[in-house]
N, C-alpha and C positions, 0 to 999 in steps of 0.2 A: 554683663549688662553695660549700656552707655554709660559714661561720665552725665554726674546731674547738674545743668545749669539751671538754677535757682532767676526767679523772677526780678529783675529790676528795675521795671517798668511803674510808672506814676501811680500815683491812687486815684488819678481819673479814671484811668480805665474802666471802671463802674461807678455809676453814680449813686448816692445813697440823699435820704430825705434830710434836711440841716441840723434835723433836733437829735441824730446820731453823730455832728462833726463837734468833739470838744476841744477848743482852742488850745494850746502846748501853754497859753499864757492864765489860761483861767487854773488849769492843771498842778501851774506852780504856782502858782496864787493859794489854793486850797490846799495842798499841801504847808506851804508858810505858813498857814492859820491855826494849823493842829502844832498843840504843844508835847513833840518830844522830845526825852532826855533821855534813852536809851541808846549808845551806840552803836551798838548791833542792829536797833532795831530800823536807827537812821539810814543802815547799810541796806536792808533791806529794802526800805522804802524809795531808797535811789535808784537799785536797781528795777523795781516796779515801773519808776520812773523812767529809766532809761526805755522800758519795752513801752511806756506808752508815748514818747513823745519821740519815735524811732521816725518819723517821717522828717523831722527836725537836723537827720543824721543825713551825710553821702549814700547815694547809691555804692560807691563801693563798700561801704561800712554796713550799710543794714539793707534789712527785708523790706523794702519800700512796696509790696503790694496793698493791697488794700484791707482797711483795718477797722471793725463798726465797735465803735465803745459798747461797755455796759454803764451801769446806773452809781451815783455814787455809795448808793448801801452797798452793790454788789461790793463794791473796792473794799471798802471797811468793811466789810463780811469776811472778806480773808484773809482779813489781820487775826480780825479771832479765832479764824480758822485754825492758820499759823500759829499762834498760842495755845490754843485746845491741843494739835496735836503734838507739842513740843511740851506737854504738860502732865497729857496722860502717859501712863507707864503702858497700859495698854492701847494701842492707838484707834482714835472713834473712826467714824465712817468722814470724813471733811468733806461730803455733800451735805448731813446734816448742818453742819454750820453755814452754810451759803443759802439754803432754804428759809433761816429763819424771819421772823416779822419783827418790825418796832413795834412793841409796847406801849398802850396808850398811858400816861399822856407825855411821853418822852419821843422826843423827835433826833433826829441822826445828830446832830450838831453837838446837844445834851449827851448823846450817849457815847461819842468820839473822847468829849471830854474823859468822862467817867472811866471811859477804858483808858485813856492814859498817863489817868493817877493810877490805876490797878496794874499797870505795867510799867511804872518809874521806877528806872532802878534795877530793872530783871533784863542781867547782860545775856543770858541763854534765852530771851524772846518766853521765857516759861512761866509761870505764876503759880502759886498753890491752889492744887484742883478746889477745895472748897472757895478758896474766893475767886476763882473764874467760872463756877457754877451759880455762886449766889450774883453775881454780875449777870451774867446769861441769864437768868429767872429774871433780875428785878427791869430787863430792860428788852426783852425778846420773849415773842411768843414762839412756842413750839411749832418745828421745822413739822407742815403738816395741819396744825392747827386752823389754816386759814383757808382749808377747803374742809366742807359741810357735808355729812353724808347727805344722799339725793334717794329717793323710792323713787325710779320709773315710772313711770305710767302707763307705760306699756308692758312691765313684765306682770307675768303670770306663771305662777310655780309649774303648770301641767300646759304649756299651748295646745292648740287644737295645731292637730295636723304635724304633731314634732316628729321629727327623726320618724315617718312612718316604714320605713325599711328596717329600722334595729326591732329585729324580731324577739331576740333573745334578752330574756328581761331582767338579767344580771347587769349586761350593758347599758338598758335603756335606763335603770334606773341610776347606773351609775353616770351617764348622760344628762338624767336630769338634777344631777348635783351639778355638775361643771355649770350648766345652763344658769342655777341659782346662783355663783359668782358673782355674775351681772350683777346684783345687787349690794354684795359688799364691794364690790369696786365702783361703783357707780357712787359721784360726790358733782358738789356746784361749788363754783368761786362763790364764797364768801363776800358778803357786801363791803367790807373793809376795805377789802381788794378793790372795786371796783370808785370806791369813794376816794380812797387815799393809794393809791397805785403806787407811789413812791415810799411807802412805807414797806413795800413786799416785793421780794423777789419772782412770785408767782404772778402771771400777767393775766390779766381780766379775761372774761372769756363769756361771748350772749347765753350758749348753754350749756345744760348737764353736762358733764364729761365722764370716761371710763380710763382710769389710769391702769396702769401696768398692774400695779403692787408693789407693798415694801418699800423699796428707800425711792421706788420711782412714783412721787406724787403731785402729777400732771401727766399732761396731756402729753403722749408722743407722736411723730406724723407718722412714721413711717410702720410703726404699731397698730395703727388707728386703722389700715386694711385689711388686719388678721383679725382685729377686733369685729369692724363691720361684717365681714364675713359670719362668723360666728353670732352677731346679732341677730342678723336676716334669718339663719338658721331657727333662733328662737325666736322668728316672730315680732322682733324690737324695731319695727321702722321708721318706728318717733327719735330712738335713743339714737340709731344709724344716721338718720337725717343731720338730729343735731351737733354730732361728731364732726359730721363734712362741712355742716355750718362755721362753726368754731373755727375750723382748719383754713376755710375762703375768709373769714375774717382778719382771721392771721397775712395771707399772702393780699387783702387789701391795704391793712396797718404796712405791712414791712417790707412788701413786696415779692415775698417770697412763704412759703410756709416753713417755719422755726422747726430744728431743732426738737425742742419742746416748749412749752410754755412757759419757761421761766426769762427774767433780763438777762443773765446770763449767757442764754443759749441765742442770744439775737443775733452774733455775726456767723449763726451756718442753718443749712437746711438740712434735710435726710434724704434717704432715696424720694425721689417723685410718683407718688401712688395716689395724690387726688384724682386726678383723673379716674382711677379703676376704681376709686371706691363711690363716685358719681356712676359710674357708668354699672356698676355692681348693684344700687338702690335702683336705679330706673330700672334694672331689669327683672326687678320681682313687684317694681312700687308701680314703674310708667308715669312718673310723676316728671310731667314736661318742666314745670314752672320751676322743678330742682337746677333742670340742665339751664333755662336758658338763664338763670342768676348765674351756673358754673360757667358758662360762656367766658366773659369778657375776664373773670379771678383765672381762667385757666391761661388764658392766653396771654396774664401776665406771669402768673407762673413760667412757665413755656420761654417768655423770651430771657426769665432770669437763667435758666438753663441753657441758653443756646447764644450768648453775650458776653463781653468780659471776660476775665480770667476761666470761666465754664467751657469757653467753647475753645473746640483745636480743630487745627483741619491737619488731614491726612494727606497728601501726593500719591499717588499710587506712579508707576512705573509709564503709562501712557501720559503722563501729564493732570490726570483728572483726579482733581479737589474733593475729599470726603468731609464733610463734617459732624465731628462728631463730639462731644462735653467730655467732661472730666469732675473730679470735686474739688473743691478749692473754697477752704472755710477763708473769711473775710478775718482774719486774727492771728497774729503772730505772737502771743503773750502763751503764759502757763494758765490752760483753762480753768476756771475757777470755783469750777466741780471738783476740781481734782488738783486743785494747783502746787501743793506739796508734794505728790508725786509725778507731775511735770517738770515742775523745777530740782528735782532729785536724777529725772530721767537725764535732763540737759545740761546738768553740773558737768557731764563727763567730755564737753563742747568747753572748747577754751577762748574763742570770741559771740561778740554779742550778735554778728549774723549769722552763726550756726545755729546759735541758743534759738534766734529768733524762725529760721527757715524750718527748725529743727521742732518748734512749737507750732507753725503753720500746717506741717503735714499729720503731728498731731490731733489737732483739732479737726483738718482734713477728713482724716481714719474716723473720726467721730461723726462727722456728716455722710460719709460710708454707709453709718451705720451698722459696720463689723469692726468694731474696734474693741481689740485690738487682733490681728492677726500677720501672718506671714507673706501674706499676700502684699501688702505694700509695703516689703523689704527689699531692699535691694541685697544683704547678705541675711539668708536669715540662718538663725535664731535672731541676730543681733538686733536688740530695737532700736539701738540708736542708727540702726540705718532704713526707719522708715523715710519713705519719700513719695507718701502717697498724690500730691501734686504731680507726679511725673505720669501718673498711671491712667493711662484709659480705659475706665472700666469696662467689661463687656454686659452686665446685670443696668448698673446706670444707665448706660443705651438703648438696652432693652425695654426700663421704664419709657424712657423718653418715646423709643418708636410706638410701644402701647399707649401714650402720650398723642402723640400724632393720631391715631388710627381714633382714638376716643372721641376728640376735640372733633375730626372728619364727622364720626358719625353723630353728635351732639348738633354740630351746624347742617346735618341735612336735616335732621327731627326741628331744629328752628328755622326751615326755608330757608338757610343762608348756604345755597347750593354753589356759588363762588371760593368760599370761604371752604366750603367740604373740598370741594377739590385739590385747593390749594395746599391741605395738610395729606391729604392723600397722596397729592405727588412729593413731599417733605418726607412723611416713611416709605415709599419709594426709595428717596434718594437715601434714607438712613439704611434701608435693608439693603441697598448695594454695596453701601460701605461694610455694613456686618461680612459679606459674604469677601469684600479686600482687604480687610484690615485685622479681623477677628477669625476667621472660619481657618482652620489648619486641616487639611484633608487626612494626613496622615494620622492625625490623633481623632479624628473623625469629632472636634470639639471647637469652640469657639475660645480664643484663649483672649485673655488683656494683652492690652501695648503698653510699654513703657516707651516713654519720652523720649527723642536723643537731645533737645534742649529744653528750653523754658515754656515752651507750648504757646508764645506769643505770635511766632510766623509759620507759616507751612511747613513741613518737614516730611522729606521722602519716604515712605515706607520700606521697613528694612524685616528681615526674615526675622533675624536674629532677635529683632528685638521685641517678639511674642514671647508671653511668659509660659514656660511650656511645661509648669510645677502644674500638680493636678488641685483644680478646688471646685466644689459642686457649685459656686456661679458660672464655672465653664460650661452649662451645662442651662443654663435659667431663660435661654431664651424660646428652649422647645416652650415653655407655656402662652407663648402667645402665639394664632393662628397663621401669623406670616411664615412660620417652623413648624410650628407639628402639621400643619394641614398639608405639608411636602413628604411623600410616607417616604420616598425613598430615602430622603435627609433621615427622616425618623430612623429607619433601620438603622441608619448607620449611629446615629446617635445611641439609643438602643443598647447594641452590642459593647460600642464606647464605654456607656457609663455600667452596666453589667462588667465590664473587664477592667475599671479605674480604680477598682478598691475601696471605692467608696460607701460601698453597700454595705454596712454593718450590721451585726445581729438587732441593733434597735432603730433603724433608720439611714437616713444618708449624712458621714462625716462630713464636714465645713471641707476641711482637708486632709493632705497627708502628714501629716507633721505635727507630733506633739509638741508645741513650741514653750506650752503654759500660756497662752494666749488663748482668750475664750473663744475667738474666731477660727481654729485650728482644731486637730481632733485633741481630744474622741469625742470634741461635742459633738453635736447634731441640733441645730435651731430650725423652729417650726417654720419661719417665714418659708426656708429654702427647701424642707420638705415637702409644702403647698404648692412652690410653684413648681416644682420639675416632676412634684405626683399629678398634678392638674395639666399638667402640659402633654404628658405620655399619656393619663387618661384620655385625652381628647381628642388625641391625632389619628381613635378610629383603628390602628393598628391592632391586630390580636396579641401578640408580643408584648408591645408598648403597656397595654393597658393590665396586662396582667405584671407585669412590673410591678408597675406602677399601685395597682391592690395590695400585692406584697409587703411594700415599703410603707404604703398606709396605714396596714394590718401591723405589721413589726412597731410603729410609733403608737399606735395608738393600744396596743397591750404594754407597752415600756411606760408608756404612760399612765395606764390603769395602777400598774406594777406600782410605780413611784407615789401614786396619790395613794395607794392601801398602805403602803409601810410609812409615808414621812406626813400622811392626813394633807398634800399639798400638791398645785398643780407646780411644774418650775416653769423656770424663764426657758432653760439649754436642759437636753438630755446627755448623759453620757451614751452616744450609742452604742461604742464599741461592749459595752458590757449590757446584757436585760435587763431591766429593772432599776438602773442606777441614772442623779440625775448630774449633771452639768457641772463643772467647774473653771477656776483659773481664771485668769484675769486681773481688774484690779479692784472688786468689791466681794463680797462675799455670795454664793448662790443666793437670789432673788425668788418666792413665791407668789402667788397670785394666782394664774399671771395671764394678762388680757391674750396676749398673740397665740399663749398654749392652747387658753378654754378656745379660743375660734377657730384654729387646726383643728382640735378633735373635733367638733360637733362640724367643721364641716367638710373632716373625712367621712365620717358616719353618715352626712345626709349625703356625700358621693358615693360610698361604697356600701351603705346598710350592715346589717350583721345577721348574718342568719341567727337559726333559733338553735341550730344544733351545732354551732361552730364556737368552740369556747375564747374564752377572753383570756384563760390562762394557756402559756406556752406549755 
């Protein structure tokens, strides 16, 4: 691979709203006001310092991109993170501690104090667990506690008209369990929240929401498609509505849609899938009034993706200019979900613009959306040589051009026949690029680019610098009709992904490479089963589509499998093995779980289940 040059360029480059720029002067001010006597713990908090007031440094010294604060609870939230985990013998989960609420009638100022009598004196940053639990009780409410279970109004235990193809009513009935989910993951923001915002790390939100599950308690974007999906399936297209509501609120607040819904996650987005999950309700609702409110939220979506550090052009060999995004989270600090194992990952970096470039692509792999895996290494196993800033995705793109095609047909459904055309000829221009910059004939696959600089100027397109490592995103773009509607591209794809190995006894692997990285095998995650069984399904070919049942068939009994022995749907399946679920990474296997329930129910409303065809292998 190239050498990586790292970004040096201004924090203009994007512009952000004023109430995210905190002055380097207000920063040391508020620090000065907290009393500590701990010198360890002082050390710690300079270095905090040092990553936040890094635009203050030289371009040769630091990561000058661009950088959107979080809240001052978040800050003091991982102080006590940092002590919880330096406390317990067993170590907690440290998103718990970043989730939690102030306690009425105690305000952050009061409880900064508090905590730093309970930490005077404690050169190891550790306290005894009993008095850092009775601290936590008397001054935070439960990480959790400030969202409200919600009854739908639209579910119904039995819908009219469900899954009418699952003939066989071992399935169907175990169908209409996943279906009843919806209700225990369905919760509302809490009025607290919405009264006293700066008391919570969870951000307001107009309606109901459907979280993941387990330690994931909010809203997430790039989940909320698998979710939808699976809604529609059961009839919910009040709950779906409100989902995409939520989501366009978010990318009118911040310009972009989050992350997730907490402060913390405000300097990154996720894959880009509003668009399809607008364009996914009109098509079973036809509800005009949806699209044209989505109009003008998409279109600023849209330019956050194609502006700024997001966007790179490609040269091709005749001279002609590709443009095509990349991800590039807004934060060069240890993210603060996780920031003890950031700053553990980065220790092994011996200046502060490693640490900090080294945190950028971090956070990056986290706006991915597949983090972590091997795909944004430049040596892997090794993580300290992720460099997913360098990486043009080929799935990213993919959103974007289904991006494009969406917003075209939303502006002919609103008479804005100008405006259609203009996005029409924009995935034009992207589907050219797919077929220069992405398309490898030889491996008959669409592969990522990696960078040969900072992605600031144009740069020539070079062979070598396709990643030519096999990952079932190489593979994500048949689902959308500019690819599978091409049968001959299809064949060739086809045979590809049947010959890549990726085809495991339970589904299709992330990739090849056990790395311990959850984004790597033997998982298999629902998202990327949906779109390359939905993209073979549909391209019409007899081949393709029976694949494509296959692979359906295979997840969707791994998953029966896994919810009969462990009573749970997961996040990741193991595929490589029947019946087992998902591991590795850096939390523990997650239940629930929104993106699973809305794969299965809505393989089962694509592919039905006969009545004589069993659910056991």
């Amino acid at each position: 691979m190239n050498s990586h040059k790292h970004n040096t360029s201004p924090i203009s480059t994007l512009s952000f709203s004023s109430h995210y720029k905190y002055s380097l002067f207000a920063t040391s001010l508020d620090l000065k006001r907290q009393r500590f006597t701990s010198p360890l713990l002082l050390i710690f908090l300079f270095l905090c310092l040092s990553f936040a007031t890094s635009m203050a440094v030289s371009d040769s010294d630091s990561d000058s991109g661009p950088v959107v604060q979080t809240t001052p609870l978040v800050t003091f939230l991982q102080r006590v993170q940092l002590t919880a985990l330096r406390s317990y013998s067993k170590k907690p989960d440290p998103k718990f501690y970043i989730d939690l609420s102030l306690k009425l009638p105690h305000d952050l100022s009061t409880a900064e104090s508090a905590f730093d009598d309970l930490t005077t004196g404690s050169r190891d940053l550790s306290v005894p667990v009993e008095k850092l639990e009775k601290f936590v009780h008397e001054y935070f409410d439960d990480a959790g506690k400030d969202l409200v279970h919600h009854e739908p109004e639209d579910f119904v235990s039995d819908p009219t008209e469900f899954l009418l193809n699952v003939e066989n009513d071992q399935v169907r009935e175990w169908a209409r369990e996943v279906h009843c989910l919806w209700r225990t993951l369905s919760c509302r923001v809490s009025d607290s929240v919405i009264e006293s915002p700066d008391r919570h790390t969870l951000l307001p939100l107009p309606e109901p929401v459907i979280i993941p599950g387990s330690r994931f308690r909010e809203v997430y974007y790039w989940d909320s498609y698998w979710v939808i999906k699976g809604l529609l399936t059961s009839k919910m297209f009040t709950t779906a509505k409100g989902l995409v509501t939520n989501l366009m609120s978010l990318v009118e607040t911040y310009g972009y849609a989050l992350n997730g819904a907490r402060a913390y996650y405000t300097n990154r987005s996720q894959p880009p899938l509003l668009s399809s999950m607008v364009y996914e309700i009109y098509n079973v609702t036809k509800d005009e009034e949806l699209v044209r409110k989505a109009i003008p939220v998409l279109l600023k979506e849209y330019e956050f993706w194609n502006s700024g550090k997001h966007k790179v052009v490609i040269r091709d060999a005749s001279g002609n200019d590709h443009i095509l995004s990349r991800y590039y989270a807004m934060w060069n600090m240890p993210r603060p979900e996780s920031s003890v194992f950031d700053q553990e990952s980065a220790s092994r970096f011996s200046s502060t613009l490693e640490k900090q470039r080294f945190h950028r692509d971090i956070a990056t792999a986290a706006e991915s959306g597949c983090d972590f895996s091997t795909r944004w290494m430049r040596h892997p196993p090794n993580f300290t040589t992720m460099a997913t800033t360098s990486v043009v995705p080929v799935d990213l793109n993919v959103f974007l051009l289904k991006m494009e095609l969406d917003i075209a047909f939303m502006m002919e459904i609103a008479g804005d026949r100008k405006g259609s055309e203009r996005f029409v000829k924009a995935s034009e221009a992207r589907k050219k690029a797919f077929e220069t910059v992405f398309w490898n004939e030889k491996a008959a696959q669409w592969l990522d680019y990696w960078l040969s600089s900072n992605g600031d100027e144009p740069e020539t397109w070079k062979a070598e610098n396709q990643n030519n490592n096999v990952f079932a995103s190489n593979f994500a773009p048949i689902w959308i009709s500019s690819f599978h509607s091409d049968e001959n591209l299809v064949k060739k794809v086809v045979k590809a992904l049947a010959n890549s190995g990726l085809i495991a006894p339970a589904g299709i692997l992330t990739s090849l490479t056990n790395s311990g990285q959850q984004w790597d095998a033997p998982n298999g995650w629902a998202p990327q089963q949906e779109l390359i069984v939905t993209g073979l399904a549909r391209s019409g070919l007899k081949e393709a589509n029976e694949l494509a049942e296959e692979i359906a068939r295979r997840w969707i009994r791994s998953s029966y499998r896994v919810y009969k022995t462990s009573g749970f749907i997961h996040e990741k399946l193991n595929v490589s093995e029947f019946g087992a679920y998902g591991g590795g990474g850096e939390y523990k296997p997650q239940t629930g779980f929104g993106w699973s329930n809305g794969v299965i129910l809505a393989f089962l409303e694509e592919f039905g289940w006969p009545s004589d065809l069993s659910i056991e292998p």
